[in-house]
C-alpha positions as CSV (number, residue, x, y, z in Angstrom):
1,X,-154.9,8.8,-71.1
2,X,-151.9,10.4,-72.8
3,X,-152.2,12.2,-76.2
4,X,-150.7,10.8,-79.0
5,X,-147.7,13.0,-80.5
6,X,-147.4,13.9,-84.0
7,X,-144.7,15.7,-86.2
8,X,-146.3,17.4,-89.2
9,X,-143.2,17.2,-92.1
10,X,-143.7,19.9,-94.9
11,X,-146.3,22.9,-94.2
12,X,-147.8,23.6,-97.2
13,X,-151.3,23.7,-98.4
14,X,-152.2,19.7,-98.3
15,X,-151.0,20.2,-94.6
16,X,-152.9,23.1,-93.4
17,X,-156.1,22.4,-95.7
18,X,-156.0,18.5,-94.3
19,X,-153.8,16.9,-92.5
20,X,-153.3,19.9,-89.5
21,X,-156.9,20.5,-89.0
22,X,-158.0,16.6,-88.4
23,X,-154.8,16.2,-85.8
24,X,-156.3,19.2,-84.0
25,X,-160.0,17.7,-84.0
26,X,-158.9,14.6,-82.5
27,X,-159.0,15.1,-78.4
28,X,-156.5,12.0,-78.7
29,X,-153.8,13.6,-80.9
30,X,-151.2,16.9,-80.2
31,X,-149.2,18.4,-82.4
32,X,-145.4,18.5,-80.9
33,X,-143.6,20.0,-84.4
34,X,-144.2,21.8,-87.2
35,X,-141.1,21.3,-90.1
36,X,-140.7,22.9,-93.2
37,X,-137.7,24.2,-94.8
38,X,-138.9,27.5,-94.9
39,X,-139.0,28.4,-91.7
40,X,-141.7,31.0,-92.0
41,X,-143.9,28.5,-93.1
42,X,-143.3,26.5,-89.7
43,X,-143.7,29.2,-87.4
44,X,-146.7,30.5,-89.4
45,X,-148.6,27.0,-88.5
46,X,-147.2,26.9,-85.0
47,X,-149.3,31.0,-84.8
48,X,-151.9,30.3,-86.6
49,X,-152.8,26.4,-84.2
50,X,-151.6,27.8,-81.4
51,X,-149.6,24.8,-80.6
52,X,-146.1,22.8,-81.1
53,X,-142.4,24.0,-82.2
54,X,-141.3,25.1,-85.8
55,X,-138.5,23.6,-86.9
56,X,-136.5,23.6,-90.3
57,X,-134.5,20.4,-90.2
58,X,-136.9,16.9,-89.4
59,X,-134.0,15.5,-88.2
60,X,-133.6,17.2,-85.1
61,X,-136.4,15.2,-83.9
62,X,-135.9,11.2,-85.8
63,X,-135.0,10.5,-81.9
64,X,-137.5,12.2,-79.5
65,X,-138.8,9.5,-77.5
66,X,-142.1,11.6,-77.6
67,X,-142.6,11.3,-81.2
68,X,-144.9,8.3,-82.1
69,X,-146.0,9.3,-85.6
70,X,-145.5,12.0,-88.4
71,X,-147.4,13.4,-91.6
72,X,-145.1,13.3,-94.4
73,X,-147.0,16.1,-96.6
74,X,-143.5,17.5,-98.8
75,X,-143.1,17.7,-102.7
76,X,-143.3,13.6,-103.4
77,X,-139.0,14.1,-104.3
78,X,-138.8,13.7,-100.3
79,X,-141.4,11.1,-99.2
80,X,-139.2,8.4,-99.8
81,X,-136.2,9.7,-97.8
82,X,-138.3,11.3,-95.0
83,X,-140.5,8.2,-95.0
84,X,-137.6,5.5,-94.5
85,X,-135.7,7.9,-92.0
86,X,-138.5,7.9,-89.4
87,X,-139.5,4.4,-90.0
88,X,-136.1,3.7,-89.2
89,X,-136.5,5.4,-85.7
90,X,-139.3,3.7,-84.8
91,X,-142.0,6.1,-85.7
92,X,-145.2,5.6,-87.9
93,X,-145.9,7.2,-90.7
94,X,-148.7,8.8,-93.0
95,X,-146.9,9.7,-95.9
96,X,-149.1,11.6,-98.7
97,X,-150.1,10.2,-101.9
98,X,-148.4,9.4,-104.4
99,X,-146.5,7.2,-102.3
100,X,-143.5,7.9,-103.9
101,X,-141.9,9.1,-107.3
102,X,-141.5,5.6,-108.8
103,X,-142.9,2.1,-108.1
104,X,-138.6,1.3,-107.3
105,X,-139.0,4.3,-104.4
106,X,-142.3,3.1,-103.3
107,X,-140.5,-0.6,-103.2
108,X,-138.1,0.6,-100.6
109,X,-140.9,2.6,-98.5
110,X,-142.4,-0.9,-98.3
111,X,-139.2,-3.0,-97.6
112,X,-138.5,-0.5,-94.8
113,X,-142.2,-0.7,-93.6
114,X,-141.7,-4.7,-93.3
115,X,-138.1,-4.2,-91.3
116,X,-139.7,-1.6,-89.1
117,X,-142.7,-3.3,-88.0
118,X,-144.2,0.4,-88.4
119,X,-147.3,1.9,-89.4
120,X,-146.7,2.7,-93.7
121,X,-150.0,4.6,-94.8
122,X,-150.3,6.6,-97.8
123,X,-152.5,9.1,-98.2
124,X,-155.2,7.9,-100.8
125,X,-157.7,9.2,-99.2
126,X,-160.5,8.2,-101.2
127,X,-160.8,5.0,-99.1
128,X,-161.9,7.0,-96.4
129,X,-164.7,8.7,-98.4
130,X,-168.3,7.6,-97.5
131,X,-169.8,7.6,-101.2
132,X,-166.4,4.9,-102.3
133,X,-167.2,2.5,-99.6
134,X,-170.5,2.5,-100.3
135,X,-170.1,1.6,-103.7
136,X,-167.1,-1.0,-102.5
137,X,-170.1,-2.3,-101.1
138,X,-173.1,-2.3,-103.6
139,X,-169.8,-4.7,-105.3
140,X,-168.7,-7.5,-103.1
141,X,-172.8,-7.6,-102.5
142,X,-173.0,-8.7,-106.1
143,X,-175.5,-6.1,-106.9
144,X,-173.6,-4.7,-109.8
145,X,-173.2,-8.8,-110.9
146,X,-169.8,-8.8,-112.4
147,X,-168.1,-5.7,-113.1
148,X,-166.4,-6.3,-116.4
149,X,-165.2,-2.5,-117.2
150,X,-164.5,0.4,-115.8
151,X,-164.5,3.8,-117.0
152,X,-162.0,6.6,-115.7
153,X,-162.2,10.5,-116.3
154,X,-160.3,13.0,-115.0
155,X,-160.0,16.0,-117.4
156,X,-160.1,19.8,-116.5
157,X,-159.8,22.7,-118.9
158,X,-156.5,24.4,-118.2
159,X,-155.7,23.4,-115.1
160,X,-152.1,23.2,-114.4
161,X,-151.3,23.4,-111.2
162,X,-147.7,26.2,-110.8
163,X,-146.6,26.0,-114.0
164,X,-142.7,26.1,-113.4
165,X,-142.5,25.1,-110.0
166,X,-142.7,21.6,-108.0
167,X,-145.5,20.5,-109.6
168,X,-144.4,19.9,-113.2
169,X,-140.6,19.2,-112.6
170,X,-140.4,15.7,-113.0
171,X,-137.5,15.7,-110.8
172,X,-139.2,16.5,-108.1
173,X,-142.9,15.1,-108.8
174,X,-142.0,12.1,-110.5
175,X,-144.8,12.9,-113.4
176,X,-147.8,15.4,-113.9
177,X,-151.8,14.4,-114.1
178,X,-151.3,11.1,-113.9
179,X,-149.0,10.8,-110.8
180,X,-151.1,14.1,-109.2
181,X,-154.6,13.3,-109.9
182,X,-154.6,10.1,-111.6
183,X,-153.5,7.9,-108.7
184,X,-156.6,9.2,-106.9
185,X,-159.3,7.9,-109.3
186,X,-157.1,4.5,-110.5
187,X,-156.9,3.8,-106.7
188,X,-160.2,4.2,-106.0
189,X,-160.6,1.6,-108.7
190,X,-158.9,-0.6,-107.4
191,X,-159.7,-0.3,-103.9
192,X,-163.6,-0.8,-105.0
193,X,-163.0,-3.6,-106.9
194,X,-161.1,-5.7,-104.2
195,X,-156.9,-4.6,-105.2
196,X,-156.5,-7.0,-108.9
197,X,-153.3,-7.8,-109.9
198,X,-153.1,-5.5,-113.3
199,X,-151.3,-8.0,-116.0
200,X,-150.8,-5.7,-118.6
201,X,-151.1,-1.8,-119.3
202,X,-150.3,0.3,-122.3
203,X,-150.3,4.0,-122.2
204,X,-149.3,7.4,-123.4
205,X,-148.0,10.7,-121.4
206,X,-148.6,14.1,-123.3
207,X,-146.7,16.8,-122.4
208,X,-148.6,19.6,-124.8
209,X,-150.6,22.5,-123.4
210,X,-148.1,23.8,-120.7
211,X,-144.8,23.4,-122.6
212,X,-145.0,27.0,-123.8
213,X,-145.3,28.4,-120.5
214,X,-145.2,32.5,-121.5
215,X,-148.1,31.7,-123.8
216,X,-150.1,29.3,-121.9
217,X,-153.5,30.8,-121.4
218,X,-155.8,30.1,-118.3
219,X,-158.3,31.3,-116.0
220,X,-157.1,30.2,-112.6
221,X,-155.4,27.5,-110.9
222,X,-154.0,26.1,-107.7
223,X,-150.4,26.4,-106.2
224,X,-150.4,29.5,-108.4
225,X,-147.4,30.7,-105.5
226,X,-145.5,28.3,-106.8
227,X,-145.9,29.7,-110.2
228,X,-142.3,30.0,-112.2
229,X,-141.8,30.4,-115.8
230,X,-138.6,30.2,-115.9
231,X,-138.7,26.9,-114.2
232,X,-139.3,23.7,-115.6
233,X,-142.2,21.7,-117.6
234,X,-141.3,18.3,-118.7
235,X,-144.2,16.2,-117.1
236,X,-147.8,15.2,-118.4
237,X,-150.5,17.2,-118.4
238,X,-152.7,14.5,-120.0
239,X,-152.8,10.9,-120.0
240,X,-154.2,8.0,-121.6
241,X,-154.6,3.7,-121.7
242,X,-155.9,0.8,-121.3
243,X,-155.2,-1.5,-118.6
244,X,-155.9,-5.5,-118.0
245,X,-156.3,-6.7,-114.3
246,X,-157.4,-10.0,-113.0
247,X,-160.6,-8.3,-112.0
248,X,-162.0,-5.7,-114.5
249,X,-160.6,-4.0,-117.4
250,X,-159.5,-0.4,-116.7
251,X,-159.7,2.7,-119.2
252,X,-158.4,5.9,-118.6
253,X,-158.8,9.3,-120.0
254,X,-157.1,12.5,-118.0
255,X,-155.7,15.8,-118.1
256,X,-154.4,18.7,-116.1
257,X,-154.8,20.6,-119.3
258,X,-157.4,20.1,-122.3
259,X,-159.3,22.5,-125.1
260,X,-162.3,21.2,-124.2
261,X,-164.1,24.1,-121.9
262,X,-165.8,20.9,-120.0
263,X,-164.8,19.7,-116.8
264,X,-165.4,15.9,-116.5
265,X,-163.8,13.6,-113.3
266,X,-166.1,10.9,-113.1
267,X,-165.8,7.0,-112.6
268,X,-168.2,4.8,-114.4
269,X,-168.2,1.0,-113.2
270,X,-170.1,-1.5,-115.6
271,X,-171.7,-4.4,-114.6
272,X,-173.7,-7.0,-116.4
273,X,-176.4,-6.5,-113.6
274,X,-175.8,-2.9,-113.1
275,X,-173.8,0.3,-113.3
276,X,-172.5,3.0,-110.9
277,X,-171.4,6.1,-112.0
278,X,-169.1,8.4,-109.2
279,X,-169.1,11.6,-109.4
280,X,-165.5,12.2,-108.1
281,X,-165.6,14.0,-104.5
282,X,-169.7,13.7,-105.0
283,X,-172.3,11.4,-104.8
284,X,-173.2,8.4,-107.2
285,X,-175.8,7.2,-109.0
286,X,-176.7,3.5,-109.8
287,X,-178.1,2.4,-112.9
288,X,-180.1,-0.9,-113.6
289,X,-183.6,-2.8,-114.2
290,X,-186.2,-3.6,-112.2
291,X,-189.5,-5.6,-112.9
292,X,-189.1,-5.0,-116.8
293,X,-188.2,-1.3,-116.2
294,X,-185.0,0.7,-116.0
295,X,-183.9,2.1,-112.7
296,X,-182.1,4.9,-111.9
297,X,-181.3,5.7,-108.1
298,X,-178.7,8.1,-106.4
299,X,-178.5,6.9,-103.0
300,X,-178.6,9.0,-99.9
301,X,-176.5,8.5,-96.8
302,X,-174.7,10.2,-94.2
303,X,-171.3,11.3,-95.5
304,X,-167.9,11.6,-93.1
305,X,-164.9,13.9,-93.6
306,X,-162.9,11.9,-95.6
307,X,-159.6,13.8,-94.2
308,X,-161.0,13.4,-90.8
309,X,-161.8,10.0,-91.1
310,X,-158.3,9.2,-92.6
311,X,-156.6,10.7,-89.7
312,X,-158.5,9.1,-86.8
313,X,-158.0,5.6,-88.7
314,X,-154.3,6.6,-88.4
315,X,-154.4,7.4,-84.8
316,X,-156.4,4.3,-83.9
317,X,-154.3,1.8,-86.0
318,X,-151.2,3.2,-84.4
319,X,-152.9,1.4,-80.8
320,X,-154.5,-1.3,-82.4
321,X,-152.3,-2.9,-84.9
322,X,-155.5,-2.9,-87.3
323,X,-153.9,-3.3,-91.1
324,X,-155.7,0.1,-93.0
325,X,-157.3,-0.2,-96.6
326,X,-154.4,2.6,-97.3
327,X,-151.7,0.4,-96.0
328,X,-148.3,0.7,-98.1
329,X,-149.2,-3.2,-99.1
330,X,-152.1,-2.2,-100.9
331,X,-151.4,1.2,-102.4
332,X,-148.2,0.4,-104.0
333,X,-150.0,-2.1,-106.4
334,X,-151.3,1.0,-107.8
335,X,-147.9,2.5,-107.6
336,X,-146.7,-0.6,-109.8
337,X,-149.7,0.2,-112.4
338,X,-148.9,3.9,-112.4
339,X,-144.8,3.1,-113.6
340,X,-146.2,1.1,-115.9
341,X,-148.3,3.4,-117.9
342,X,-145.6,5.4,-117.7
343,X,-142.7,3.1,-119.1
344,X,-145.6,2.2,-121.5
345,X,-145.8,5.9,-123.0
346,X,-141.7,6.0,-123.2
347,X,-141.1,2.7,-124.6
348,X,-144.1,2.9,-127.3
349,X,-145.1,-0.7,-126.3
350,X,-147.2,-2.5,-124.0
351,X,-146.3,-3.8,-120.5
352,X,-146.5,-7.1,-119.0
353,X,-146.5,-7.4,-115.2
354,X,-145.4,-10.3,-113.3
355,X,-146.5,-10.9,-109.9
């Protein structure tokens, strides 16, 4: 059986920490061409895989016949453009999370997606994760009874990620903790409890800790290569809100950046039967009652690689037509909630959604 080939778009550390490895574990997938714009970068992942082309420009390839799908894993300025362009060309696409910039980008990823016929996944990879679906199904099994509320914290001390560089130019992100880590835990919200419509959401964006970026103090942090202070910092590094869906109520507290020395990125989901609370990238632990007693159980079960898993889904929904949990159908309603606490924050109001 012939391999499927793959075109990895953007070579940078989501690529070779994720995406690159679980192509090269699957015995049904090869790697044709490595792109990034700096060309080291390409050739670098093309020495270090021992496989495929480096190439600087992605559309030298939009027509290869060969070319059946591609990992869109740039800054998120490009995933629109990149997306559409090979969707266009007949090719599917896993395009990184956040889908796009703006719920308006992410609208035309979709409407191109529909025209296309094409695969549109985005990479929220958290529906691949063992301990999520697990506790996706501990819900539609009733045995949290109705889940009224649920609970959202993402908050590091000082954590910005490349102060200066792609990560906190707006331009280029589209927003800060929210749009970078925040999407993660709202979308496994949603994705747990069944994809509500959200009906209203109020918010507030901070843009604080990082603003003074010669005198921001810190112990460590990722994409410190990208590092520039004489760049830009105009996007939040904490986050706030409330949010009303047709399902549960949604509360959110997050931050790239807060002086409080306590890490905290948990999910707590309330029932009126019983209550989960996820440790995020961890296991979970179920609270509830039994016989007259209170229960507490963390569950064990046999975990899969999340990126692996995520991957392989890809491949096999390229062949089978199968519709993925990470479709761009489903995602961009959290896409839709994400604007909306943003617009929120900038308009000092609340917002009403219309579906």
């Amino acid at each position: 059986m012939s391999k499927t080939k793959v075109a990895v778009i953007g070579c940078g550390t989501i690529a070779n920490s994720a995406h690159i490895p679980a192509y090269m574990n699957n015995p049904e997938v090869e790697i044709k061409y490595f792109c990034d714009i700096i060309p080291e970068k390409a050739q670098a992942a093309v020495e270090k895989y021992g496989c495929g082309t480096a190439i600087v420009d992605y559309h030298e390839i939009l027509d290869d016949p060969e070319i059946e799908a591609v990992s869109v894993c740039t800054p998120n300025r490009m995933h629109t453009t990149i997306a559409i362009d090979f969707l266009e060309h007949g090719k599917h696409v896993l395009c990184e999370k956040p889908a796009a910039r703006t719920y308006a980008e992410a609208k035309l990823m979709q409407q191109a997606q529909h025209k296309s016929g094409k695969v549109l996944n985005i990479g929220v990879v958290n529906r691949f994760n063992t301990a999520v679906n697990e506790i996706r199904k501990l819900i539609e099994a009733g045995e949290l009874g109705e889940v009224y509320h649920v609970y959202v914290s993402f908050r590091a001390w000082r954590s910005i990620p490349g102060l200066g560089g792609a990560f906190t130019t707006k331009e280029i992100a589209g927003g800060g903790a929210l749009i970078d880590w925040g999407v993660h835990y709202l979308d496994i919200v949603m994705y747990c409890t069944g994809d509500p419509k959200p009906y209203t959401v109020s918010g507030k964006a901070f843009c604080k800790l990082g603003a003074d970026m010669p005198n921001y103090v810190y112990e460590g942090m990722w994409a410190e290569d990208t590092k520039d202070l004489n760049g830009t910092y105009d996007v939040d590094d904490s986050v706030t809100g409330f949010i009303r869906t047709e399902g549960p109520t949604i509360t959110f507290n997050g931050a790239w950046a807060q002086n409080i020395g306590v890490g905290e990125c948990y999910i707590d989901f309330l029932g009126d039967k019983a209550g989960v609370r996820l440790n995020y990238g961890g296991n979970f632990t179920v609270f509830g009652t039994k016989d007259g007693k209170l229960t507490k159980e963390v569950p064990e079960y046999e975990s899969v690689h999340m990126f692996q898993n995520e991957i392989d889904s890809f491949i096999r929904c390229i062949k089978t037509g199968e519709k993925l949990p990470s479709h761009i159908d489903q995602v961009i309603i959290t896409a839709r909630m994400m604007q909306a606490i943003y617009d929120s924050s900038e308009q000092n109001e609340e917002i009403k959604l219309e579906w």
